[in-house]
C-alpha positions as CSV (number, residue, x, y, z in Angstrom):
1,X,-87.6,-142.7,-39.2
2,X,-90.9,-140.9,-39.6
3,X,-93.4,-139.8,-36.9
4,X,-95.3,-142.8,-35.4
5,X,-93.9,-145.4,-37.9
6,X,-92.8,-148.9,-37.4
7,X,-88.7,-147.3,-36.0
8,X,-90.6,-144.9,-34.7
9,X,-92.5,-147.0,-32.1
10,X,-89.9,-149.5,-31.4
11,X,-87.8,-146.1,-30.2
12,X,-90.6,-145.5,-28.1
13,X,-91.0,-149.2,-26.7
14,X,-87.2,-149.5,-26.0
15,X,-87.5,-145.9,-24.0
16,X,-90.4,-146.7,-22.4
17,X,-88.8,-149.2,-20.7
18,X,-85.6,-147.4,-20.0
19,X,-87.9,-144.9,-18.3
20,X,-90.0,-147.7,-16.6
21,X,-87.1,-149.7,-15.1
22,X,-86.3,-147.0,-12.2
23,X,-89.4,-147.9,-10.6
24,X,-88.4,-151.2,-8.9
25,X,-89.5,-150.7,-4.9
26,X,-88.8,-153.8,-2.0
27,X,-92.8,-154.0,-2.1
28,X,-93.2,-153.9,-6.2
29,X,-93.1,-150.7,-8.4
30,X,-93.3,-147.7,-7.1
31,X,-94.8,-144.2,-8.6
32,X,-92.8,-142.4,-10.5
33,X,-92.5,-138.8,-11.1
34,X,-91.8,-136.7,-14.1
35,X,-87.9,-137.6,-13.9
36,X,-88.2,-141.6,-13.2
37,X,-87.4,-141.5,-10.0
38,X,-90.2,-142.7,-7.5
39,X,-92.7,-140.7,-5.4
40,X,-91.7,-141.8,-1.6
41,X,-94.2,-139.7,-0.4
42,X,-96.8,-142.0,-2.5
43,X,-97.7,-145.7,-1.5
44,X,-97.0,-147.9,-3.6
45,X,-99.7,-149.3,-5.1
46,X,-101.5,-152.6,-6.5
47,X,-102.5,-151.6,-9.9
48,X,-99.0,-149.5,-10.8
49,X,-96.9,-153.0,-9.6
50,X,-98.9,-154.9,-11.9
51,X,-99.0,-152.9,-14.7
52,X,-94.9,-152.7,-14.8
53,X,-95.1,-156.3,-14.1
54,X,-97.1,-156.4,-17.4
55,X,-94.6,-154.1,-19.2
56,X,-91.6,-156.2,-18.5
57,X,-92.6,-159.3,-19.2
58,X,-94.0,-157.8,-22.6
59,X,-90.4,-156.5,-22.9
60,X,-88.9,-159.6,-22.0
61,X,-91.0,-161.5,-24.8
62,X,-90.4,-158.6,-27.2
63,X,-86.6,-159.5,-27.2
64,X,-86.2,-155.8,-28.4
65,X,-82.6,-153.9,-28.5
66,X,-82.6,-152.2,-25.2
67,X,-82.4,-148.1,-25.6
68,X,-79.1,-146.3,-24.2
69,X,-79.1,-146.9,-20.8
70,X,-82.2,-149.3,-20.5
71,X,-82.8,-152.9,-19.2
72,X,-81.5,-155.8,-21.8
73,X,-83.0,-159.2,-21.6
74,X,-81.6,-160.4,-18.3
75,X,-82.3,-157.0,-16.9
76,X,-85.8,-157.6,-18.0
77,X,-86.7,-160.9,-16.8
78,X,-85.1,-160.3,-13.3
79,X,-87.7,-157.3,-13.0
80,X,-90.8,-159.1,-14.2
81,X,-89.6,-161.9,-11.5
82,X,-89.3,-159.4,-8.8
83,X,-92.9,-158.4,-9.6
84,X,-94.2,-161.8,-9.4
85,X,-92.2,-162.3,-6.2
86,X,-93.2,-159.1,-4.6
87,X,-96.8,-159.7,-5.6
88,X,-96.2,-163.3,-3.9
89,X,-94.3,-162.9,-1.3
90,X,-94.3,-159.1,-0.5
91,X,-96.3,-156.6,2.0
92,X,-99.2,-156.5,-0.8
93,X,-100.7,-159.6,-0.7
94,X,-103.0,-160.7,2.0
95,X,-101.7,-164.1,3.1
96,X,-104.3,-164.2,6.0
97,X,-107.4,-163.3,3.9
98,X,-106.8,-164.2,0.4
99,X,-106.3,-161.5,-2.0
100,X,-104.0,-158.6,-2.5
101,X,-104.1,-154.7,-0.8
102,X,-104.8,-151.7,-3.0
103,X,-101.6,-150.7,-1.4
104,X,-98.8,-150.2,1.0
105,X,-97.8,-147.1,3.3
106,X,-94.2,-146.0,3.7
107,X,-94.3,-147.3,7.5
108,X,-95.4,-150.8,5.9
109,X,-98.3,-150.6,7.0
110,X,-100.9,-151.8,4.3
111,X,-104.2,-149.8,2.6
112,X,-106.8,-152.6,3.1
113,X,-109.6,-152.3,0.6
114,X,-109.2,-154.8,-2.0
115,X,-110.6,-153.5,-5.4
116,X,-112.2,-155.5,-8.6
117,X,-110.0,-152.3,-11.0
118,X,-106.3,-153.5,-9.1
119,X,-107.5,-157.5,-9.1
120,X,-107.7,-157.5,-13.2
121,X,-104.4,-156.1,-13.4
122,X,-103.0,-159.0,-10.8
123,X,-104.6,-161.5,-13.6
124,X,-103.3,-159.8,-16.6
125,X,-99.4,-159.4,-15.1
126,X,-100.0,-163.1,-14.0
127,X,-100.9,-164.0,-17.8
128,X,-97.8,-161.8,-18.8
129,X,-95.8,-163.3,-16.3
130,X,-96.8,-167.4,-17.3
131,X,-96.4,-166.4,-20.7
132,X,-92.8,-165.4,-20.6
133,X,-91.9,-168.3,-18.1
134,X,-91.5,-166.5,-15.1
135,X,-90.9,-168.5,-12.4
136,X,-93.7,-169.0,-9.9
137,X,-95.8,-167.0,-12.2
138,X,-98.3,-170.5,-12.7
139,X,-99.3,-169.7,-9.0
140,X,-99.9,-166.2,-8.9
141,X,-102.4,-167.0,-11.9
142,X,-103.9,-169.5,-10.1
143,X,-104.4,-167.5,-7.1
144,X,-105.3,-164.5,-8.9
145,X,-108.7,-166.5,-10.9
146,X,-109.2,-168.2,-8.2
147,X,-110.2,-164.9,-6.1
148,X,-112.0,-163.4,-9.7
149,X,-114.1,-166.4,-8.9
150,X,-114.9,-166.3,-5.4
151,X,-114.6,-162.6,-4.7
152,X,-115.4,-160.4,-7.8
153,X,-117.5,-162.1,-10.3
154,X,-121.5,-161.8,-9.8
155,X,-122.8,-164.8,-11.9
156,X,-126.4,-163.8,-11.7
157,X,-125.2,-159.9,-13.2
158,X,-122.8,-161.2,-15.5
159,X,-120.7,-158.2,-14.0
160,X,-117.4,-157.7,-11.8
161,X,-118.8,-156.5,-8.4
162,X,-116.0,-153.5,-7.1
163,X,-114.6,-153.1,-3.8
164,X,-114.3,-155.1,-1.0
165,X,-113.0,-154.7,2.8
166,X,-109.4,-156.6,3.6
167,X,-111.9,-159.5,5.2
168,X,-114.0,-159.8,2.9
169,X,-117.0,-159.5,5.0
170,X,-118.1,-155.8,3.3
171,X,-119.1,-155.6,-0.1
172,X,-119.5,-152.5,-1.9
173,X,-122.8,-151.1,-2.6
174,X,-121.1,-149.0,-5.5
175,X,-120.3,-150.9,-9.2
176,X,-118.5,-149.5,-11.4
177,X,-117.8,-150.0,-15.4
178,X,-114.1,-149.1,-15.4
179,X,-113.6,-152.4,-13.3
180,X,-115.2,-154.6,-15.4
181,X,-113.9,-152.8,-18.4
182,X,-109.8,-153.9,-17.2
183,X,-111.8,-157.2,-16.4
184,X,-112.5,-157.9,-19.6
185,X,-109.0,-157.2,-20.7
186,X,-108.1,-159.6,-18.1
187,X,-110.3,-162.2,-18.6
188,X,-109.6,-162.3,-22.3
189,X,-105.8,-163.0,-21.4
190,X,-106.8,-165.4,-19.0
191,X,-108.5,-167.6,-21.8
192,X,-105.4,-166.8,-23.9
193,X,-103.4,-168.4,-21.1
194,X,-105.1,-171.3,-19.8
195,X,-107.6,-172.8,-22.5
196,X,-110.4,-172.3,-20.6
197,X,-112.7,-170.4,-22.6
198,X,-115.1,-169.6,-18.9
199,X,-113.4,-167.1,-19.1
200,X,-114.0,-165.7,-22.8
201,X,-117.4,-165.8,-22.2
202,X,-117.2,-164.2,-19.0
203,X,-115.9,-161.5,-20.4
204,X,-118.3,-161.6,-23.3
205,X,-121.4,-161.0,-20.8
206,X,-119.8,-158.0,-19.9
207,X,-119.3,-156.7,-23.2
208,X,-122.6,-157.2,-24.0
209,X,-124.1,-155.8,-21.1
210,X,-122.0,-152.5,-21.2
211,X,-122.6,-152.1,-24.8
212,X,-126.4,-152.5,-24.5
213,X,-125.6,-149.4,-22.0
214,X,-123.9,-147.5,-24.4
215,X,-126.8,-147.9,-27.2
216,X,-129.3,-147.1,-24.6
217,X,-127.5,-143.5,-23.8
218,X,-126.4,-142.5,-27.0
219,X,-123.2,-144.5,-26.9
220,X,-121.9,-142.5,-24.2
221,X,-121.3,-145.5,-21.3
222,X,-122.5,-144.9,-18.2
223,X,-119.9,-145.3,-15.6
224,X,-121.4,-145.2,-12.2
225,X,-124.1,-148.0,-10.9
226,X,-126.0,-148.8,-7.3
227,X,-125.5,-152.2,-5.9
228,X,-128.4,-153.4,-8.5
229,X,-126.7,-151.9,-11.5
230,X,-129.0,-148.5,-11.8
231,X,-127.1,-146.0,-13.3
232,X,-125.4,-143.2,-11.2
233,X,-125.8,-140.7,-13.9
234,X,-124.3,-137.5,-11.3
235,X,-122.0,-139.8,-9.4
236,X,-118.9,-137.5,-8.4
237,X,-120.2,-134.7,-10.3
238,X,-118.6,-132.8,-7.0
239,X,-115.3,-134.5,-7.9
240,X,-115.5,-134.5,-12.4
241,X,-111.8,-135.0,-12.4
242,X,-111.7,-138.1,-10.2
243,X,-108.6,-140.3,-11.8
244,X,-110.6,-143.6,-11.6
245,X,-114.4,-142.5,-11.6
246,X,-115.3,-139.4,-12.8
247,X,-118.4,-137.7,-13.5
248,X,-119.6,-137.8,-16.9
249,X,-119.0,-139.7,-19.8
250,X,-115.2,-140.6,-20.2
251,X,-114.0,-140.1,-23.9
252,X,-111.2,-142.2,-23.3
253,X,-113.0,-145.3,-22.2
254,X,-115.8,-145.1,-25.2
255,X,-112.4,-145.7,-27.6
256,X,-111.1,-148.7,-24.8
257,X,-114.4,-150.2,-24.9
258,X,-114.4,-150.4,-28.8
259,X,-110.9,-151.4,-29.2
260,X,-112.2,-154.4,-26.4
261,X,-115.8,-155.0,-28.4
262,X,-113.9,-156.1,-31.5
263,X,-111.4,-158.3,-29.5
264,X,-114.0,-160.2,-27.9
265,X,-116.0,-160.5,-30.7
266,X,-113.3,-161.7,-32.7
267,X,-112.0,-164.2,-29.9
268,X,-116.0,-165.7,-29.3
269,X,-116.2,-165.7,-32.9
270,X,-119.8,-167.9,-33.3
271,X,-120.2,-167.9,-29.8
272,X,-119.7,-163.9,-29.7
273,X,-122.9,-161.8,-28.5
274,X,-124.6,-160.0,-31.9
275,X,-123.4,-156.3,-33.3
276,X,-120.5,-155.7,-31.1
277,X,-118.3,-154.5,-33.5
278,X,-121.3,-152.4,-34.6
279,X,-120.9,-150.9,-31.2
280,X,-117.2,-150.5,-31.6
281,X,-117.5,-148.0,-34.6
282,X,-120.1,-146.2,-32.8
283,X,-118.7,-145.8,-29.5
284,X,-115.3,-144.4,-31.8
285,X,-117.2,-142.1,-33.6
286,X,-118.8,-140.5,-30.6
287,X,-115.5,-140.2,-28.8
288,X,-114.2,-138.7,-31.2
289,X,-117.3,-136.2,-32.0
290,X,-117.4,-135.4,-28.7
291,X,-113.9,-135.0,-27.2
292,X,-111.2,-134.1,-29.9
293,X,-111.1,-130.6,-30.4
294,X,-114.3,-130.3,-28.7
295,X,-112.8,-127.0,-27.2
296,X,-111.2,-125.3,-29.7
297,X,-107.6,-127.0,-29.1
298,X,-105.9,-130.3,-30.1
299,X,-106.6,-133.1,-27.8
300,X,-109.0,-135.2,-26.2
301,X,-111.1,-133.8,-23.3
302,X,-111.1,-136.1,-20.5
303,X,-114.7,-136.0,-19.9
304,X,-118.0,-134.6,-21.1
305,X,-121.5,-134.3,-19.9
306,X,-124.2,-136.5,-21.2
307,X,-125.1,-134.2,-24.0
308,X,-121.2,-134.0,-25.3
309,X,-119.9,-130.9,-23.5
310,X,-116.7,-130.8,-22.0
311,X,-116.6,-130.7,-18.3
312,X,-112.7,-131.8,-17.5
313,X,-111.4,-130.9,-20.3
314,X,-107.7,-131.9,-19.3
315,X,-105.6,-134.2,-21.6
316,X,-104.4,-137.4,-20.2
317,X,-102.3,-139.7,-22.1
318,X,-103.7,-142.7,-22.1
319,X,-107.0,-141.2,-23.9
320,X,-104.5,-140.9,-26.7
321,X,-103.0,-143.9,-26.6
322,X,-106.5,-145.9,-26.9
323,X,-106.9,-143.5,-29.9
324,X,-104.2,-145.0,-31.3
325,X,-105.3,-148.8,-30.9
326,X,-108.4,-148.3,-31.5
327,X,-107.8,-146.3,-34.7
328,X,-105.9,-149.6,-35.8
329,X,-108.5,-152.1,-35.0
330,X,-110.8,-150.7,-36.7
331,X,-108.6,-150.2,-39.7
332,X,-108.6,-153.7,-40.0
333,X,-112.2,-154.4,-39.6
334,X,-113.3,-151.8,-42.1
335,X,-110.8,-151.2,-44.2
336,X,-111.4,-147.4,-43.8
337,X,-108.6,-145.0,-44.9
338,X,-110.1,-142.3,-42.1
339,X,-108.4,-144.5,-39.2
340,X,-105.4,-144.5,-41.2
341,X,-105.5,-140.8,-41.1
342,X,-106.2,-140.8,-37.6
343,X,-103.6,-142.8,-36.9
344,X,-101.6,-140.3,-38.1
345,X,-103.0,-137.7,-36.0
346,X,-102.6,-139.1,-33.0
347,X,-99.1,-139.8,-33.2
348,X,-98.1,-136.8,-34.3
349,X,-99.8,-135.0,-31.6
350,X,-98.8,-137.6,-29.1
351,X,-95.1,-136.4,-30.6
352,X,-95.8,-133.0,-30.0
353,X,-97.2,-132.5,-26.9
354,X,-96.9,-135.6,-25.1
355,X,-93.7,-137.7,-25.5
356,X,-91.3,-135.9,-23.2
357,X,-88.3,-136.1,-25.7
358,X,-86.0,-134.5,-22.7
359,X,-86.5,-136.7,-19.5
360,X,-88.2,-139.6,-21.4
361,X,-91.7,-141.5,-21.2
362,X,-95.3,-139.7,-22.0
363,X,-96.4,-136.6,-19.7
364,X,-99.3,-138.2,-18.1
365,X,-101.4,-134.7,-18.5
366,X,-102.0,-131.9,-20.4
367,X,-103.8,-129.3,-19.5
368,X,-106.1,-127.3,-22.1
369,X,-104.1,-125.5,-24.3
370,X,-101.9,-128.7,-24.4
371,X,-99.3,-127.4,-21.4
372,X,-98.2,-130.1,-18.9
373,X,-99.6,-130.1,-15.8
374,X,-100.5,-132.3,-12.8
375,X,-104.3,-131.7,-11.4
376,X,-105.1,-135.2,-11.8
377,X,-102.5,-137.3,-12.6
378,X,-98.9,-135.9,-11.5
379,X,-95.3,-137.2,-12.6
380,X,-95.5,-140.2,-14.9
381,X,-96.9,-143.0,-13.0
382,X,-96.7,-146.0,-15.2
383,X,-96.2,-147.0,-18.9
384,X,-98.8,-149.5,-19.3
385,X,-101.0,-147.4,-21.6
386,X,-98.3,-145.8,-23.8
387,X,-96.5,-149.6,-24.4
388,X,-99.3,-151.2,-25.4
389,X,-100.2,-148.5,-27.9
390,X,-96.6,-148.5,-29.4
391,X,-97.0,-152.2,-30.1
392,X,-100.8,-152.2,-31.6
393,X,-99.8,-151.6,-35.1
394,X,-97.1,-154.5,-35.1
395,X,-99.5,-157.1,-33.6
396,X,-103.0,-159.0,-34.1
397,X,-105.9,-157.7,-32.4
398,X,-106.0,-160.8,-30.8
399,X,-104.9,-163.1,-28.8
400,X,-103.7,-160.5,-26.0
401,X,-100.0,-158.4,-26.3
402,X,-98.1,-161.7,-24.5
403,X,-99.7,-164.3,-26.2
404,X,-99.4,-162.6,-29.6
405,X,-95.7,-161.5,-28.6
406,X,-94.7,-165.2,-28.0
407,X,-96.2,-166.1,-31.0
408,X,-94.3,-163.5,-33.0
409,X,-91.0,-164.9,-31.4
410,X,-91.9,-168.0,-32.3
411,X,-92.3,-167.8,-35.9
412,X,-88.8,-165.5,-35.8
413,X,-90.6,-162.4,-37.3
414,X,-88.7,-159.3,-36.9
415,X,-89.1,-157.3,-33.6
C-alpha cells in the first residue's frame, strides 16, 4: 500500500470513521478534540451534527471493512439515525419557528441565530440520510427545502441570503459566498435526491454569479457582500483568521469552487451556464499560484490579499483536502498529467504533516512551518472534508458522494 493510493485511502476512510464515531452527544455530534473525545466546554453545533450525519450515512452506503476498533454496519446506521433523530426531535431544531439553531449550550439552552452556511448542511445530511434509508430521513428533507425555500433563497439575486434571527423577523444585512458555496453542494444533492431539477438550476445561478465574480477580480472570489451584493473587499480585515469569513481571498475555497463549477456544469449539461469549467481551471491555477508554497514552506496559506500575498498564512486541512478533489476533477476533464502529479503531492504532504498516524483523523491546522497548532481551528472538529477527499478518486464527479455510493453498491463494484 503506497501513499495516497486506492488501500491507501480506504485505510483512511475506515479510520476516519473510527475517529468520527466518539462524537455521538444526546443533542447530535459534539466537537471533538485532538484525541476524539468531545469538547464539553463547546456547544454543540448545527453544521458539525450534520456533517457527521453526512459521514455515517456515506459510511453506511460504503459498506467498507470497519478499522480496528471502529463502527461496522449496524454501528453505522444506528449513528446516522441518531443524527436524523436528534436533528428531528432534539434541542436543535426550532419546533415553534421552523428551522434549526446554530447551536446548543451545555445548560440546554439554545444559540438562536439560524444561518444559510449550517441550513445546507441540514439538506445535504438529509440527502445522505434518504439515500441510505434512514428512517424518518424523507421528512427532515422535506423540512429542510422547504425552509431553503421560504427562508434562504432570494429569487430576484439568484443567491442564498445568510443569517437570520430564531423568529425570523431579522434578516441579515451581511451576504456571504461561503454560504452559498455549501449551498450549491446542497442543492446539487438535493436534485440528486428528489428529481427535481429546481434545484440544479438553483444552484447553477449561483455558480454563475460567483464565477462572474471571480473573473471580474482576477479569479480571486470575493467573499464578503452588503445586503445588495457589493462586495466587502476589507470585511474582517481586523479578524483575517476568522474560521468562517475571513479577510481576503480564501485559497481553499478558489479550489472548492472549481471542484463545484465542473459538477454543475456537468449535471446542467445543455442547460449549464457558458465557460464554467473555464472558470474551474482558472480559479485552480490561481489557488495554487497564490497559496502553495507562497511562503517559502509546504502547504497552502489560508488566505491572501487581493494581490496574492499571504496574510494567514496557517494550514488548515480542508484546503488540502479540496486540493485533492479538485486535482482529480480536473484530471478527468483535461486529461492533464500535472493534476496527476499534484495528486501526488497533496497526499504525500497530507501524509506527512497532517494525518495524525498516532491518535487518528487529520490535525485540523498547521501552523507555518507545518507544526500543529490551534489559532483557528483547535482539536479535530469533524471529518467531513478529509472523507470526502479519501473517496474522490474512487467515485464520479457526479451525482453527489451518496447518490454515487449507492450506485456503486448497486452494480456490486468493489469498495
Amino acid at each position: 500500500m503506497s501513499v495516497g493510493d486506492a488501500g491507501y485511502r480506504a485505510a483512511q476512510r475506515a479510520e476516519l470513521l473510527r475517529f468520527a464515531a466518539g462524537s455521538r452527544h444526546r443533542a447530535g455530534f459534539g466537537y471533538l478534540d485532538e484525541h476524539g473525545r468531545i469538547d464539553s466546554t463547546r456547544p454543540v453545533e448545527l453544521w458539525i451534527t450534520c456533517r457527521m450525519t453526512h459521514v455515517f450515512a456515506l459510511g453506511l452506503l460504503a459498506g467498507e471493512p470497519p478499522a480496528p476498533g471502529g463502527p461496522d454496519a449496524t454501528a453505522l446506521r444506528e449513528l446516522a439515525q441518531h443524527g436524523v433523530d436528534a436533528l428531528l426531535d432534539g434541542p436543535l431544531r426550532d419546533r415553534r419557528d421552523g428551522g434549526w439553531y446554530s447551536g446548543v449550550k451545555q445548560d440546554g439552552s439554545a444559540i438562536p441565530a439560524k444561518l444559510a452556511y449550517a441550513h445546507a448542511f441540514v439538506v445535504l445530511a438529509a440527502t445522505s440520510a434518504v439515500t441510505a434509508g434512514l428512517e424518518r430521513a424523507s421528512e427532515l428533507l422535506g423540512l429542510a427545502l422547504e425552509t431553503q425555500s421560504e427562508r434562504f433563497w432570494d429569487e430576484r439575486a439568484g443567491l442564498s441570503v445568510e443569517e437570520w434571527d430564531a423568529s425570523w423577523s431579522e434578516l441579515s444585512g451581511y451576504r456571504g459566498v461561503n454560504s452559498n458555496m455549501h449551498t450549491v453542494e446542497c442543492y446539487l444533492a438535493a436534485g440528486d435526491v428528489t428529481g427535481d431539477r429546481l434545484w440544479y438550476r438553483r444552484a447553477a445561478r449561483i455558480a454563475a454569479t460567483v464565477a462572474g465574480w471571480a473573473r471580474d477580480n482576477d479569479w480571486r472570489i470575493p467573499e464578503h457582500f452588503t445586503a445588495t451584493w457589493e462586495p466587502l473587499l476589507d470585511y474582517h480585515a481586523d479578524e483575517p483568521a476568522h474560521p468562517f469569513q475571513p479577510y481576503g481571498a480564501t485559497v481553499g475555497h478558489g479550489l472548492e469552487w472549481a471542484r463545484l463549477l465542473v459538477a454543475v456544469h456537468q449535471t446542467l449539461g445543455g442547460e449549464s451556464p457558458s465557460g464554467l469549467t473555464e472558470a474551474a481551471v482558472a480559479l485552480t491555477e490561481r489557488a495554487i499560484s497564490d497559496g502553495w508554497h507562497a511562503d517559502g514552506a509546504e502547504g497552502f496559506v489560508y488566505t491572501t490579499d487581493w494581490e496574492g500575498r499571504p496574510v494567514v498564512r496557517a494550514r488548515m486541512h480542508w484546503v488540502l483536502c479540496e486540493a485533492i478533489n479538485t486535482a482529480e476533477v480536473l484530471r478527468r476533464v483535461s486529461g492533464d498529467e500535472k493534476h496527476s502529479a499534484d495528486l501526488q503531492r497533496w497526499w504525500a504532504y497530507a501524509d506527512r504533516y497532517l494525518i495524525d498516524h498516532e491518535h487518528g483523523s487529520w490535525h485540523h491546522e498547521l501552523g507555518p512551518t507545518n507544526e500543529v497548532q490551534f489559532d483557528t481551528w483547535p482539536g479535530k472538529p469533524d471529518a467531513y472534508h478529509a472523507y470526502q477527499c479519501a473517496w474522490m478518486q474512487d467515485l464520479p464527479t457526479i451525482p453527489s458522494y451518496a447518490s454515487a455510493l449507492k450506485a456503486r453498491g448497486s452494480r456490486g463494484d468493489a469498495a
